[in-house]
GUZA-157552 format. One record per residue (C-alpha): x, y, z; residue number from 1. Coordinates in nm, 3 decimals. Layout:
N
(vogu (X Y Z) NUM)
...
//
This chain:
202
(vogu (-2.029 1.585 -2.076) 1)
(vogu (-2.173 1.396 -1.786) 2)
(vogu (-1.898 1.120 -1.809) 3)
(vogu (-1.843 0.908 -1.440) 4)
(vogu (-1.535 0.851 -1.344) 5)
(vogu (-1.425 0.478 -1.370) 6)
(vogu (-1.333 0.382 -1.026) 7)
(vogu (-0.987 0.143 -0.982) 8)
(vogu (-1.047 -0.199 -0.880) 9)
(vogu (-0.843 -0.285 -0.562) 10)
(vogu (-0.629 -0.575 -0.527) 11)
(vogu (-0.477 -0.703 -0.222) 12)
(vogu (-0.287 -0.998 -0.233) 13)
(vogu (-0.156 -1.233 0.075) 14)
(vogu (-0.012 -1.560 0.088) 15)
(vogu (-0.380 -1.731 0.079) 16)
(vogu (-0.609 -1.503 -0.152) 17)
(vogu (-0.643 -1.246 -0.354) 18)
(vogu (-0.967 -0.970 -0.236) 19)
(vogu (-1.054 -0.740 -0.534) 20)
(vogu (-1.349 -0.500 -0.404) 21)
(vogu (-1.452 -0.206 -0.643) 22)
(vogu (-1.576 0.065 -0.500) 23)
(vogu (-1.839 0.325 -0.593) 24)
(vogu (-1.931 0.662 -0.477) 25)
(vogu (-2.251 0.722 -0.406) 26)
(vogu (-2.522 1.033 -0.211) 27)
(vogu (-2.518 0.807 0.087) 28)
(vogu (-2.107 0.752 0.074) 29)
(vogu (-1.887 0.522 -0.020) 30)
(vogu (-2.028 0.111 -0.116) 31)
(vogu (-1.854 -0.167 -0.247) 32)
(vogu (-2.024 -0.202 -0.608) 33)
(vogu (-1.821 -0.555 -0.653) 34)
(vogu (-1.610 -0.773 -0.470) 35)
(vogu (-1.372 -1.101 -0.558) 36)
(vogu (-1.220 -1.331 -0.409) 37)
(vogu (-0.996 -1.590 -0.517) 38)
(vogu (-0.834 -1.843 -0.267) 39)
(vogu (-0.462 -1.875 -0.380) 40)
(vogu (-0.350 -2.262 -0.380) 41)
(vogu (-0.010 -2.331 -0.246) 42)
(vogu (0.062 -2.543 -0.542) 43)
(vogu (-0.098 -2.281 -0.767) 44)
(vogu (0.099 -1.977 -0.622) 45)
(vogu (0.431 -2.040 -0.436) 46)
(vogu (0.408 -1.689 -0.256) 47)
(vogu (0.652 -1.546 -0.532) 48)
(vogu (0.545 -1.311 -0.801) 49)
(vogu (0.559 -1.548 -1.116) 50)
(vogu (0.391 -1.670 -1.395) 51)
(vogu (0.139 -1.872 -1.202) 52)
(vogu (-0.020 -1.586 -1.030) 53)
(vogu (-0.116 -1.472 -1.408) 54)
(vogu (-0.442 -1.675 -1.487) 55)
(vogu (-0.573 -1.603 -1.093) 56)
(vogu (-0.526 -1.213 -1.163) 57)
(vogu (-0.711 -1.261 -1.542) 58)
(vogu (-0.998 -1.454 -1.357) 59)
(vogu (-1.069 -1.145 -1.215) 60)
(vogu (-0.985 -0.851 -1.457) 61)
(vogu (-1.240 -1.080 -1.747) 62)
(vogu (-1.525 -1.076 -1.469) 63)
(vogu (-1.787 -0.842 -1.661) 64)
(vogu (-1.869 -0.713 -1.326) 65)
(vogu (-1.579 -0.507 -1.268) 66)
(vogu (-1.612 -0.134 -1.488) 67)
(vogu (-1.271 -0.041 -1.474) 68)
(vogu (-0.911 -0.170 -1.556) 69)
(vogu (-0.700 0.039 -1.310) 70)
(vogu (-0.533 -0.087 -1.020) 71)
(vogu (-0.430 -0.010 -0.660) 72)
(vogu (-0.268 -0.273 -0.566) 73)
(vogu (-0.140 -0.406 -0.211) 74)
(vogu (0.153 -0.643 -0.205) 75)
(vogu (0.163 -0.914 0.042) 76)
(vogu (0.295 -0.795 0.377) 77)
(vogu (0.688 -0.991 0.336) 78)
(vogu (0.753 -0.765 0.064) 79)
(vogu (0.752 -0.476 0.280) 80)
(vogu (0.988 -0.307 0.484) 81)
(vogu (0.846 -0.107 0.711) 82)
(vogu (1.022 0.113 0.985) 83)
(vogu (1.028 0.452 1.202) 84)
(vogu (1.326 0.655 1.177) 85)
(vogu (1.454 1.028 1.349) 86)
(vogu (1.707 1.242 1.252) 87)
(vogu (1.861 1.617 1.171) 88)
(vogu (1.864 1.752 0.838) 89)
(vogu (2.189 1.852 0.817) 90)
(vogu (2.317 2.231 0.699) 91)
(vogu (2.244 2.273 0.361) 92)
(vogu (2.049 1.902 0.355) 93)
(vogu (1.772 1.826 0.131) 94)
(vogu (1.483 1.613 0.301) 95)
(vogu (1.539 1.330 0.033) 96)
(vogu (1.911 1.307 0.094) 97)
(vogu (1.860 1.275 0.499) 98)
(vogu (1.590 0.973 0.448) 99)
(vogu (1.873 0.818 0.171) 100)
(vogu (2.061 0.839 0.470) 101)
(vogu (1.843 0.676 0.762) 102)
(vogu (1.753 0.437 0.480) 103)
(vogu (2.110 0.332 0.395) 104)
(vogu (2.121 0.258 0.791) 105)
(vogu (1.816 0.085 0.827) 106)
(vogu (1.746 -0.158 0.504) 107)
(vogu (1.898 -0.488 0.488) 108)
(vogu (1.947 -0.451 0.118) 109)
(vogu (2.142 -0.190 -0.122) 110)
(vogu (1.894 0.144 -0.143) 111)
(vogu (1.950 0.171 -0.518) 112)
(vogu (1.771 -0.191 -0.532) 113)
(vogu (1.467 -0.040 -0.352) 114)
(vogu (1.145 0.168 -0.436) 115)
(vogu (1.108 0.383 -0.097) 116)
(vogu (0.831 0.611 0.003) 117)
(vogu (0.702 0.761 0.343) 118)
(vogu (0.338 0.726 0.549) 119)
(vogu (0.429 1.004 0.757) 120)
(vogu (0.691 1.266 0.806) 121)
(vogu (0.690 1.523 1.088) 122)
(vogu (0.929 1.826 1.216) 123)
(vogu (0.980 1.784 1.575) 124)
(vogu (0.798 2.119 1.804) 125)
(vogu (1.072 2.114 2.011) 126)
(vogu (1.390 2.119 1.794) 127)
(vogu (1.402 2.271 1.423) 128)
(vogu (1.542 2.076 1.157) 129)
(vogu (1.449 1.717 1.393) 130)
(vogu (1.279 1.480 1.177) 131)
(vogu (1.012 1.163 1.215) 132)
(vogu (0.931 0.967 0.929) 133)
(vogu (0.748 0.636 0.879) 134)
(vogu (0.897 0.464 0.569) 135)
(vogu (0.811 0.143 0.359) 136)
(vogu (1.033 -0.002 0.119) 137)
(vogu (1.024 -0.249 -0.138) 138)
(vogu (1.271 -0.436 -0.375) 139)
(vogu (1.250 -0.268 -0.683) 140)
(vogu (1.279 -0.573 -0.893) 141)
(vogu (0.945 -0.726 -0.659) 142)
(vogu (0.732 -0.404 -0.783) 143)
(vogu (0.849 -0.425 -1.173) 144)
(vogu (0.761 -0.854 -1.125) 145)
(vogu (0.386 -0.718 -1.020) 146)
(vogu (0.336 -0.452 -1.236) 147)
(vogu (0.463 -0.686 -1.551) 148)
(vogu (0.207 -0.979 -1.396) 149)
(vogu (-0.067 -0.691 -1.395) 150)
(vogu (0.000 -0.574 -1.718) 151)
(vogu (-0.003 -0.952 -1.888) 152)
(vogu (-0.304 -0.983 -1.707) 153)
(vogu (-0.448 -0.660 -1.867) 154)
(vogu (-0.467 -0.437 -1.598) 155)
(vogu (-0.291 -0.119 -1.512) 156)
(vogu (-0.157 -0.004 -1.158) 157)
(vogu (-0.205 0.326 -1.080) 158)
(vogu (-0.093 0.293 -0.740) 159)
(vogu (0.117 0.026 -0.550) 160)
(vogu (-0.039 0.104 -0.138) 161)
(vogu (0.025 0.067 0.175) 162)
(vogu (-0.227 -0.133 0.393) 163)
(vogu (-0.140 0.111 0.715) 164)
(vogu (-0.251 0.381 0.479) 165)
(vogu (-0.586 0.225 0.362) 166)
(vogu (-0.668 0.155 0.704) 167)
(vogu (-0.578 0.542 0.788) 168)
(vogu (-0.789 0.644 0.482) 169)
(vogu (-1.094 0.456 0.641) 170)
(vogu (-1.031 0.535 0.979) 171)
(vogu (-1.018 0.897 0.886) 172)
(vogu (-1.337 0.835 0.658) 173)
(vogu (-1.518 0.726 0.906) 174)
(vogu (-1.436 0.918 1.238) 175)
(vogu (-1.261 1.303 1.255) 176)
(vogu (-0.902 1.201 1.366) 177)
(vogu (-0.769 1.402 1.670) 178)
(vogu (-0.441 1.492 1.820) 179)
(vogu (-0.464 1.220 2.077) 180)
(vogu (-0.391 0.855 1.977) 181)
(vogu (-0.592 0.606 1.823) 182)
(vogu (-0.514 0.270 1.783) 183)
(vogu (-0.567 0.089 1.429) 184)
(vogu (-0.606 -0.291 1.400) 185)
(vogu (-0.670 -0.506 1.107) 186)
(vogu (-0.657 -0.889 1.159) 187)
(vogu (-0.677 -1.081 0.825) 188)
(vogu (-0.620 -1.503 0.773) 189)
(vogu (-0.242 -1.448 0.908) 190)
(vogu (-0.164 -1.106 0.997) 191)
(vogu (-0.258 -0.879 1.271) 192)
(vogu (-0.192 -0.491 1.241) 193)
(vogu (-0.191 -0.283 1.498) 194)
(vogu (-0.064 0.069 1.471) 195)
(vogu (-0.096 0.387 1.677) 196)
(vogu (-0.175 0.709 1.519) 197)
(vogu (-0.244 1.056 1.545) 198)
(vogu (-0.404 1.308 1.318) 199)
(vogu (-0.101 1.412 1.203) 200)
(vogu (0.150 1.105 1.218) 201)
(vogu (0.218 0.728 1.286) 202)
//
Protein backbone atom coordinates (compact mmCIF):
# COMPACT_ATOMS: atom_id res chain seq x y z
CA UNK A 1 0.00 0.00 0.00
CA UNK A 2 2.98 2.27 0.18
CA UNK A 3 2.30 3.14 3.92
CA UNK A 4 5.81 4.52 5.98
CA UNK A 5 6.35 3.32 8.99
CA UNK A 6 5.80 5.89 11.86
CA UNK A 7 9.05 6.10 13.58
CA UNK A 8 8.96 6.26 17.80
CA UNK A 9 9.92 9.43 19.26
CA UNK A 10 12.77 8.96 21.83
CA UNK A 11 12.73 10.26 25.20
CA UNK A 12 15.51 10.43 27.55
CA UNK A 13 15.06 11.91 30.69
CA UNK A 14 17.84 13.09 33.44
CA UNK A 15 17.67 15.08 36.41
CA UNK A 16 17.97 18.49 34.23
CA UNK A 17 16.06 17.86 30.80
CA UNK A 18 14.20 15.94 28.89
CA UNK A 19 15.89 15.30 24.86
CA UNK A 20 13.14 13.92 22.53
CA UNK A 21 14.89 13.42 18.95
CA UNK A 22 12.77 11.57 16.21
CA UNK A 23 14.45 9.89 13.91
CA UNK A 24 13.96 9.13 10.20
CA UNK A 25 15.36 6.74 7.79
CA UNK A 26 16.49 7.91 4.88
CA UNK A 27 18.89 6.66 1.21
CA UNK A 28 21.75 8.45 2.82
CA UNK A 29 21.08 6.73 6.53
CA UNK A 30 19.78 7.53 9.49
CA UNK A 31 18.84 11.79 10.37
CA UNK A 32 17.22 13.25 13.14
CA UNK A 33 13.83 14.58 11.45
CA UNK A 34 12.99 16.49 14.97
CA UNK A 35 14.46 17.15 18.13
CA UNK A 36 13.16 18.68 21.76
CA UNK A 37 14.35 19.76 24.45
CA UNK A 38 12.89 20.78 27.56
CA UNK A 39 15.07 21.97 30.58
CA UNK A 40 13.47 20.30 33.72
CA UNK A 41 13.17 22.97 36.72
CA UNK A 42 14.05 21.69 40.11
CA UNK A 43 10.94 23.20 41.46
CA UNK A 44 9.01 21.91 38.44
CA UNK A 45 10.32 18.25 38.65
CA UNK A 46 11.72 16.94 42.01
CA UNK A 47 13.68 14.04 40.16
CA UNK A 48 10.69 11.62 41.09
CA UNK A 49 8.25 10.30 38.60
CA UNK A 50 5.02 12.33 39.58
CA UNK A 51 2.41 14.35 38.47
CA UNK A 52 4.57 17.34 37.69
CA UNK A 53 6.58 15.71 35.05
CA UNK A 54 3.00 15.39 33.15
CA UNK A 55 2.55 18.87 31.41
CA UNK A 56 6.65 18.83 30.44
CA UNK A 57 6.05 15.31 28.66
CA UNK A 58 2.50 16.83 26.89
CA UNK A 59 4.63 19.94 25.75
CA UNK A 60 6.24 17.65 23.69
CA UNK A 61 3.85 14.80 22.52
CA UNK A 62 1.21 18.20 21.23
CA UNK A 63 4.33 19.59 19.18
CA UNK A 64 2.85 19.07 15.50
CA UNK A 65 6.32 18.31 14.55
CA UNK A 66 6.61 15.01 15.95
CA UNK A 67 4.63 12.10 13.41
CA UNK A 68 4.37 9.49 15.78
CA UNK A 69 3.06 8.68 19.37
CA UNK A 70 5.31 5.71 20.34
CA UNK A 71 7.92 5.78 22.78
CA UNK A 72 11.39 4.47 23.69
CA UNK A 73 12.01 5.79 26.56
CA UNK A 74 15.32 6.10 28.80
CA UNK A 75 14.91 6.55 32.52
CA UNK A 76 17.24 8.70 34.36
CA UNK A 77 20.44 6.88 35.26
CA UNK A 78 19.47 6.44 39.54
CA UNK A 79 16.78 4.28 38.53
CA UNK A 80 19.04 1.77 37.26
CA UNK A 81 20.82 -0.99 38.59
CA UNK A 82 23.34 -1.99 36.62
CA UNK A 83 25.92 -4.89 37.26
CA UNK A 84 28.20 -7.86 35.79
CA UNK A 85 27.66 -11.15 37.17
CA UNK A 86 29.35 -15.05 36.46
CA UNK A 87 28.15 -18.17 37.32
CA UNK A 88 27.30 -22.13 36.51
CA UNK A 89 24.05 -23.17 35.38
CA UNK A 90 23.48 -25.75 37.54
CA UNK A 91 22.30 -29.59 36.43
CA UNK A 92 19.06 -29.45 35.17
CA UNK A 93 19.10 -25.27 35.51
CA UNK A 94 17.19 -23.07 33.32
CA UNK A 95 19.16 -19.79 32.25
CA UNK A 96 16.32 -17.61 33.89
CA UNK A 97 16.45 -19.42 37.20
CA UNK A 98 20.51 -19.01 37.46
CA UNK A 99 20.22 -15.00 36.74
CA UNK A 100 17.06 -15.10 39.59
CA UNK A 101 19.80 -16.39 41.43
CA UNK A 102 22.90 -13.95 40.85
CA UNK A 103 20.12 -11.35 41.01
CA UNK A 104 18.79 -12.35 44.45
CA UNK A 105 22.67 -11.91 45.44
CA UNK A 106 23.34 -8.83 43.85
CA UNK A 107 20.13 -6.29 44.16
CA UNK A 108 19.65 -4.31 47.17
CA UNK A 109 15.94 -4.76 46.91
CA UNK A 110 13.41 -7.93 46.84
CA UNK A 111 13.65 -9.42 42.96
CA UNK A 112 9.88 -9.82 42.81
CA UNK A 113 9.81 -5.80 43.22
CA UNK A 114 12.04 -5.51 40.11
CA UNK A 115 11.70 -5.53 36.20
CA UNK A 116 15.19 -7.25 35.17
CA UNK A 117 16.62 -7.74 31.76
CA UNK A 118 20.22 -8.44 30.32
CA UNK A 119 22.71 -6.26 27.73
CA UNK A 120 24.76 -9.17 27.27
CA UNK A 121 25.02 -12.80 28.13
CA UNK A 122 27.91 -15.06 27.10
CA UNK A 123 29.01 -18.94 27.64
CA UNK A 124 32.49 -18.98 28.76
CA UNK A 125 35.11 -20.92 25.74
CA UNK A 126 36.82 -22.40 28.33
CA UNK A 127 34.28 -24.07 30.68
CA UNK A 128 30.64 -25.29 29.49
CA UNK A 129 27.75 -24.31 31.36
CA UNK A 130 30.07 -20.85 32.81
CA UNK A 131 28.05 -17.87 32.37
CA UNK A 132 28.63 -13.78 31.88
CA UNK A 133 25.82 -11.60 31.88
CA UNK A 134 25.42 -7.81 32.05
CA UNK A 135 22.09 -7.04 33.82
CA UNK A 136 19.99 -3.80 34.55
CA UNK A 137 17.28 -3.68 36.88
CA UNK A 138 14.65 -1.45 37.78
CA UNK A 139 11.90 -1.12 40.54
CA UNK A 140 8.94 -2.31 39.08
CA UNK A 141 6.71 0.18 40.68
CA UNK A 142 9.39 3.17 39.00
CA UNK A 143 8.56 1.63 35.35
CA UNK A 144 4.54 1.32 35.94
CA UNK A 145 4.95 5.39 37.55
CA UNK A 146 6.52 6.21 33.83
CA UNK A 147 4.55 4.31 31.72
CA UNK A 148 1.17 5.72 33.62
CA UNK A 149 2.91 9.50 33.25
CA UNK A 150 3.38 8.52 29.42
CA UNK A 151 0.14 7.29 28.94
CA UNK A 152 -1.70 10.56 30.72
CA UNK A 153 0.47 12.37 28.59
CA UNK A 154 -0.81 10.46 25.46
CA UNK A 155 1.97 8.59 24.46
CA UNK A 156 2.72 4.94 24.34
CA UNK A 157 6.12 3.12 25.30
CA UNK A 158 7.08 0.57 23.24
CA UNK A 159 10.29 0.13 24.78
CA UNK A 160 11.81 1.20 28.21
CA UNK A 161 16.12 1.24 27.02
CA UNK A 162 19.13 1.10 28.15
CA UNK A 163 21.52 4.07 27.38
CA UNK A 164 24.71 1.43 27.22
CA UNK A 165 22.62 -0.18 24.55
CA UNK A 166 21.82 2.97 22.43
CA UNK A 167 25.27 3.87 22.55
CA UNK A 168 26.15 0.10 21.35
CA UNK A 169 23.42 0.47 18.65
CA UNK A 170 25.31 3.63 17.31
CA UNK A 171 28.61 2.51 17.84
CA UNK A 172 27.81 -0.58 15.90
CA UNK A 173 25.94 1.72 13.28
CA UNK A 174 28.58 3.52 12.66
CA UNK A 175 31.84 1.35 12.75
CA UNK A 176 31.94 -2.84 12.18
CA UNK A 177 32.55 -3.94 15.86
CA UNK A 178 35.48 -6.45 16.29
CA UNK A 179 36.58 -9.01 18.75
CA UNK A 180 39.05 -6.68 20.33
CA UNK A 181 37.82 -3.94 22.76
CA UNK A 182 36.45 -0.72 22.21
CA UNK A 183 35.83 1.71 24.61
CA UNK A 184 32.31 3.65 24.67
CA UNK A 185 31.92 7.08 26.34
CA UNK A 186 29.01 9.34 26.57
CA UNK A 187 29.36 12.49 28.80
CA UNK A 188 26.00 14.33 29.23
CA UNK A 189 25.24 17.61 31.89
CA UNK A 190 26.13 15.08 34.93
CA UNK A 191 27.05 11.75 33.87
CA UNK A 192 29.97 10.23 32.22
CA UNK A 193 29.74 6.61 30.67
CA UNK A 194 32.38 4.77 29.89
CA UNK A 195 32.09 1.12 29.04
CA UNK A 196 34.29 -1.47 27.34
CA UNK A 197 32.95 -3.71 24.77
CA UNK A 198 33.44 -6.28 22.37
CA UNK A 199 31.49 -7.48 19.40
CA UNK A 200 30.01 -9.94 21.23
CA UNK A 201 29.72 -8.69 24.99
CA UNK A 202 30.16 -5.89 27.66
Amino acid sequence: LGLKQIPPIRIDITDQALDAPELLSTRQGMVVRHLRRQRLEQEAFGGEPDEDLIPVIKRVAKSRKFKGKQVNLHLPERHMNCFLISFDLGAGEILEDAIARECRRSLSFPLEEAVVDYASLMESSKKKRRFKAALVAVRRETVEAYLALMRKAGLSVGVIDLQLSSLLRLHQYLFKLSNNPVVLCNVDDTTTLLSVVTKQRI
